[in-house]
N, CA, C and O atoms as a GROMACS GRO file, in nm:
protein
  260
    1UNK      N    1   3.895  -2.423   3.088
    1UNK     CA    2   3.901  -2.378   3.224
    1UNK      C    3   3.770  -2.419   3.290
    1UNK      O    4   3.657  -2.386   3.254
    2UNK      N    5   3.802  -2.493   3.390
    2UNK     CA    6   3.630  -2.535   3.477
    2UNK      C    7   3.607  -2.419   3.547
    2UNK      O    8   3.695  -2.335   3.565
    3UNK      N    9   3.462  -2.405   3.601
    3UNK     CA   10   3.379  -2.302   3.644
    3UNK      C   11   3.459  -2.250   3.781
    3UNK      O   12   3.469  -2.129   3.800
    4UNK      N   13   3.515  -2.343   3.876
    4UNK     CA   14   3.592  -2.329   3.997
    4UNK      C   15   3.716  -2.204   3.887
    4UNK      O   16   3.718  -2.081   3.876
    5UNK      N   17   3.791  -2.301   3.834
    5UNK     CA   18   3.905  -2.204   3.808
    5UNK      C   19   3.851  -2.045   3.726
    5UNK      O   20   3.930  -1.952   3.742
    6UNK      N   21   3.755  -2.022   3.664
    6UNK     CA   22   3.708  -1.910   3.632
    6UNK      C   23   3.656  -1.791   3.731
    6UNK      O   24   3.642  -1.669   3.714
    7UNK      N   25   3.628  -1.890   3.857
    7UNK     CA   26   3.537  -1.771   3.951
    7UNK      C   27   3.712  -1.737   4.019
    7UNK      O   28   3.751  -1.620   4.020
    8UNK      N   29   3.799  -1.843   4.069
    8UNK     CA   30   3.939  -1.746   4.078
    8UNK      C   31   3.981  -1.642   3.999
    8UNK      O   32   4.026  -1.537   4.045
    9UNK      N   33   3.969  -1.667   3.871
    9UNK     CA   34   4.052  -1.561   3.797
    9UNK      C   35   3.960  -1.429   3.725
    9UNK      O   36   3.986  -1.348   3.636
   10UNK      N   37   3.842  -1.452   3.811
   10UNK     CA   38   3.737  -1.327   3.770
   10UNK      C   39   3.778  -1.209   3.805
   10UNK      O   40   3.710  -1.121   3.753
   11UNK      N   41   3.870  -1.167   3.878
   11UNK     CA   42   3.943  -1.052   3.924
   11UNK      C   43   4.017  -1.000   3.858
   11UNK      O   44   4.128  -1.045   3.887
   12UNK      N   45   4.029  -0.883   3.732
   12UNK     CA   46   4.143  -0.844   3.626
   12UNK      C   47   4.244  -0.875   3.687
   12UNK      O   48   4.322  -0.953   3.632
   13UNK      N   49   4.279  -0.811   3.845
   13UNK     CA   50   4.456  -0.805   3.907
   13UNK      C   51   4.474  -0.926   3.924
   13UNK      O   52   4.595  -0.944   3.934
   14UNK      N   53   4.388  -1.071   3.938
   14UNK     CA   54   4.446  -1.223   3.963
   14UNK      C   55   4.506  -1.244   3.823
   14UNK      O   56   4.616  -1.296   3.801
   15UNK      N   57   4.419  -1.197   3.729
   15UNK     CA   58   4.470  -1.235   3.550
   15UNK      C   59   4.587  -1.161   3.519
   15UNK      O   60   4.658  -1.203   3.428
   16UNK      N   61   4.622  -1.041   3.591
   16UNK     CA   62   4.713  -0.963   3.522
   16UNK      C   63   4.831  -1.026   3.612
   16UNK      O   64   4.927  -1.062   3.545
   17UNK      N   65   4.838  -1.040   3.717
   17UNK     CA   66   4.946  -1.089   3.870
   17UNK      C   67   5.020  -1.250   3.778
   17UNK      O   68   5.140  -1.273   3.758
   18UNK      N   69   4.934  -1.312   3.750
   18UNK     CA   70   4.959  -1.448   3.710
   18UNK      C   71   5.011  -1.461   3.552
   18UNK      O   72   5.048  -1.570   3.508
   19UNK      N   73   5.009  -1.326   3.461
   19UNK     CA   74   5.085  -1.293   3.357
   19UNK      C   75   5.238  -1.301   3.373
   19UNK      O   76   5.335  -1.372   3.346
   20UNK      N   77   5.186  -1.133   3.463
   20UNK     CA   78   5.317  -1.104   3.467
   20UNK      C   79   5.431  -1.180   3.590
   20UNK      O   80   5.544  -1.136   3.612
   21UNK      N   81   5.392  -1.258   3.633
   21UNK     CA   82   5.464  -1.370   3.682
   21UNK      C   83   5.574  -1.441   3.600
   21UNK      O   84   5.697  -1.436   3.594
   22UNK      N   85   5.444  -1.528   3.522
   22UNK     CA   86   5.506  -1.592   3.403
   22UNK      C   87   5.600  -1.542   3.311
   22UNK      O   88   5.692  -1.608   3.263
   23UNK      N   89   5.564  -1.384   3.279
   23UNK     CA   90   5.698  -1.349   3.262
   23UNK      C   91   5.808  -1.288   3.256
   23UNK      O   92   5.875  -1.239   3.165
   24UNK      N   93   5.820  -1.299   3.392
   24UNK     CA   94   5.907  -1.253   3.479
   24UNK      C   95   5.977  -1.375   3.512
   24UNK      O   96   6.092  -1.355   3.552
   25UNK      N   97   5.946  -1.481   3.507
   25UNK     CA   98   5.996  -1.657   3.577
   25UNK      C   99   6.077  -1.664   3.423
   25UNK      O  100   6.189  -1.715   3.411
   26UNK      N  101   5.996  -1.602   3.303
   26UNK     CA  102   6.051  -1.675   3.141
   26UNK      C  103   6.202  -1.551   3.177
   26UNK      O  104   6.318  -1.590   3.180
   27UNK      N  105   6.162  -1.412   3.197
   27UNK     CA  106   6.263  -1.359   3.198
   27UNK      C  107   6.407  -1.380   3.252
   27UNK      O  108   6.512  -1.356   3.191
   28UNK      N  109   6.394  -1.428   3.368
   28UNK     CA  110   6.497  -1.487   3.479
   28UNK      C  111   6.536  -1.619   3.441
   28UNK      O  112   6.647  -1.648   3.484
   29UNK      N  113   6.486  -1.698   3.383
   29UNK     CA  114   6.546  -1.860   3.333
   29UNK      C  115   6.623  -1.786   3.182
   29UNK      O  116   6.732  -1.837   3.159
   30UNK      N  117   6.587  -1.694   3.097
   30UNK     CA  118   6.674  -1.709   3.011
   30UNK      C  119   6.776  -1.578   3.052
   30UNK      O  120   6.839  -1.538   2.954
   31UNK      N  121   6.796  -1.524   3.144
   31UNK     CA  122   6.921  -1.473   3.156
   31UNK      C  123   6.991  -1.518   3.273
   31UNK      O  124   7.072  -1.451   3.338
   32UNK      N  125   6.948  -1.656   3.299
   32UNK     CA  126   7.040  -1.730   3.372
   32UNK      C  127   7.109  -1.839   3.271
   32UNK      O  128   7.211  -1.894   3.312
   33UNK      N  129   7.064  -1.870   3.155
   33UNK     CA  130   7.104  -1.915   3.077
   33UNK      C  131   7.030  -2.055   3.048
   33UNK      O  132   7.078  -2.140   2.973
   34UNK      N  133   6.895  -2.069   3.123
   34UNK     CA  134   6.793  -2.223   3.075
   34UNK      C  135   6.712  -2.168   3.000
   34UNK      O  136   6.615  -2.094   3.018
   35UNK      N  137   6.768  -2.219   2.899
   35UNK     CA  138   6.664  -2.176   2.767
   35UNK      C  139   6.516  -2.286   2.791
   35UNK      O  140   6.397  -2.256   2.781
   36UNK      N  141   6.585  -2.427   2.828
   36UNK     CA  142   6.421  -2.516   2.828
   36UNK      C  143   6.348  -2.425   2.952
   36UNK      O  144   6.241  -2.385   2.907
   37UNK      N  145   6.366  -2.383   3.077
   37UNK     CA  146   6.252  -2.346   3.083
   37UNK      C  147   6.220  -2.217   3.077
   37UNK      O  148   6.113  -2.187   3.132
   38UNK      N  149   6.283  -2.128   3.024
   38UNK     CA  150   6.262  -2.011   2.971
   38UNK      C  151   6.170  -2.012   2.880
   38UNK      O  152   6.097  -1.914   2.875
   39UNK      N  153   6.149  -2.126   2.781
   39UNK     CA  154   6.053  -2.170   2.660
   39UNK      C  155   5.903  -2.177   2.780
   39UNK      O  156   5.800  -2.108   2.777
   40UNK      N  157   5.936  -2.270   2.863
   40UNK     CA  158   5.804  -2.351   2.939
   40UNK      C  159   5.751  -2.230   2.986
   40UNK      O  160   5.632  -2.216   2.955
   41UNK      N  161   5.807  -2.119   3.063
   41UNK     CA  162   5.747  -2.051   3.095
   41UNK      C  163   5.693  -1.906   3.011
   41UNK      O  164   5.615  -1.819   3.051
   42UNK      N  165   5.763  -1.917   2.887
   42UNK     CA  166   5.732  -1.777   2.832
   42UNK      C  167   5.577  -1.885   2.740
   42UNK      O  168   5.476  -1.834   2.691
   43UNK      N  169   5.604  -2.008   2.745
   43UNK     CA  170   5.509  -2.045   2.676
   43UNK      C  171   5.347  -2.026   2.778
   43UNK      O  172   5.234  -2.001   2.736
   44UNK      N  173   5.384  -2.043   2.889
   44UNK     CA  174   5.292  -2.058   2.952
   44UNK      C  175   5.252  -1.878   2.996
   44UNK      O  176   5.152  -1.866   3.068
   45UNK      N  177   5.295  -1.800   2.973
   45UNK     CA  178   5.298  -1.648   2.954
   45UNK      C  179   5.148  -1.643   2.808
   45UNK      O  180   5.037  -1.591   2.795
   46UNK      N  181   5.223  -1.717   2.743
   46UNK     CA  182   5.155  -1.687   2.580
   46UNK      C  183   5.039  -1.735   2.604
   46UNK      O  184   4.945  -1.676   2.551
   47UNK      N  185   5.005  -1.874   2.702
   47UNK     CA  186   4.915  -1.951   2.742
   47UNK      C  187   4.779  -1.860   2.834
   47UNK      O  188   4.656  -1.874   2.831
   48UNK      N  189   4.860  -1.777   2.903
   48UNK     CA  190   4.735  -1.703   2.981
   48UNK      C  191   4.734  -1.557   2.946
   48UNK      O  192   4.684  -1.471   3.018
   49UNK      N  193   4.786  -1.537   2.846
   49UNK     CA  194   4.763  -1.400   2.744
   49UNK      C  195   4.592  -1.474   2.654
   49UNK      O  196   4.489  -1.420   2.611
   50UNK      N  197   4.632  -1.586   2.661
   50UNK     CA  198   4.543  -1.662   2.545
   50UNK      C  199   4.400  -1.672   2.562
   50UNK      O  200   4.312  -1.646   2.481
   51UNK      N  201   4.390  -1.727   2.720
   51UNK     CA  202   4.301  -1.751   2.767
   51UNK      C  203   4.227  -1.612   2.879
   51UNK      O  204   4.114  -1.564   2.875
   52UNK      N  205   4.333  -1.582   2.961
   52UNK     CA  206   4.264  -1.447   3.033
   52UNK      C  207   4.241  -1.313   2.974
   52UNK      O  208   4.194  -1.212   3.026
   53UNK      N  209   4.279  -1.331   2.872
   53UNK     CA  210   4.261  -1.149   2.820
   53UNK      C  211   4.157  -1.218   2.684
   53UNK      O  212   4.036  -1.232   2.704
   54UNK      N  213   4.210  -1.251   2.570
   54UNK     CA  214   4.192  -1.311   2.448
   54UNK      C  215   4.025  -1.394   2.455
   54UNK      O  216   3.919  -1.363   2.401
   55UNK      N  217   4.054  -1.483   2.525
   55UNK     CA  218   3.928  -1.565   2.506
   55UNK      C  219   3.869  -1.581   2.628
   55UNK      O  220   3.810  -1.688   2.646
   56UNK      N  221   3.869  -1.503   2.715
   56UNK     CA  222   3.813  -1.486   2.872
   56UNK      C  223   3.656  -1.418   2.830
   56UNK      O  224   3.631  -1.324   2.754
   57UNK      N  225   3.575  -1.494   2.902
   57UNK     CA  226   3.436  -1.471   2.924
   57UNK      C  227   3.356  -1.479   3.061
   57UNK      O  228   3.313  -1.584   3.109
   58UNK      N  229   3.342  -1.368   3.112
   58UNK     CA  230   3.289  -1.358   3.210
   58UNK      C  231   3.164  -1.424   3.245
   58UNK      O  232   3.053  -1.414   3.192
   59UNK      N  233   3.224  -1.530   3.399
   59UNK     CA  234   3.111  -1.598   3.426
   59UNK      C  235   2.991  -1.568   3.471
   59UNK      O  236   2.982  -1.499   3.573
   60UNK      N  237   2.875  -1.612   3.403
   60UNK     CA  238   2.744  -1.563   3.463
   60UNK      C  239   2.670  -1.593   3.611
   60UNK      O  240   2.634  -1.686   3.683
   61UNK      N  241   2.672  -1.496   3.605
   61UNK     CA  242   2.618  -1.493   3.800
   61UNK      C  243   2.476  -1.588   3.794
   61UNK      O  244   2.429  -1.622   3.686
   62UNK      N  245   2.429  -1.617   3.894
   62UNK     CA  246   2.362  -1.761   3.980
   62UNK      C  247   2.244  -1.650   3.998
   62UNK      O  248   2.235  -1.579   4.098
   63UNK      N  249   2.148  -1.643   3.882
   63UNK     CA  250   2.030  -1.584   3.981
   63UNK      C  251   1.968  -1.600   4.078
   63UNK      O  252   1.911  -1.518   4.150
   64UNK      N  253   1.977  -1.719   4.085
   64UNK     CA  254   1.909  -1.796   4.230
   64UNK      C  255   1.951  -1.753   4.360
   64UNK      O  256   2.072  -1.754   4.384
   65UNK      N  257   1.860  -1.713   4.458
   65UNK     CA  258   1.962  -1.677   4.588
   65UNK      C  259   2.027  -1.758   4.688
   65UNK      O  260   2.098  -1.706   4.774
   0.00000   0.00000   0.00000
């Protein structure tokens, strides 16, 4: 994740909003019956479980003024 996309998702509710998106999009493709992107998106669910909760490190602030 580059430094731009980290200072977006520094907000718990942007990390949690953009979860539960994903799966909610995986939910709705497989009970419409698309399993391919029911996969893409529950994968991409697993993808920002991975990175925003799991291996998320809060960026260090700019002492400089």
């Amino acid at each position: 994740m580059t430094e731009l996309d980290a200072q977006f998702f520094r907000p718990l509710w942007r990390r949690i909003l953009v979860s539960v998106f994903c799966l909610i999009w995986s939910s709705l493709e497989w009970s419409s019956g698309q399993s391919f992107w029911g996969m893409i998106s529950l994968g991409l669910f697993g993808w920002c479980l991975w990175n925003f909760f799991y291996h998320y490190e809060e960026p260090e602030q700019d002492s400089h003024p």
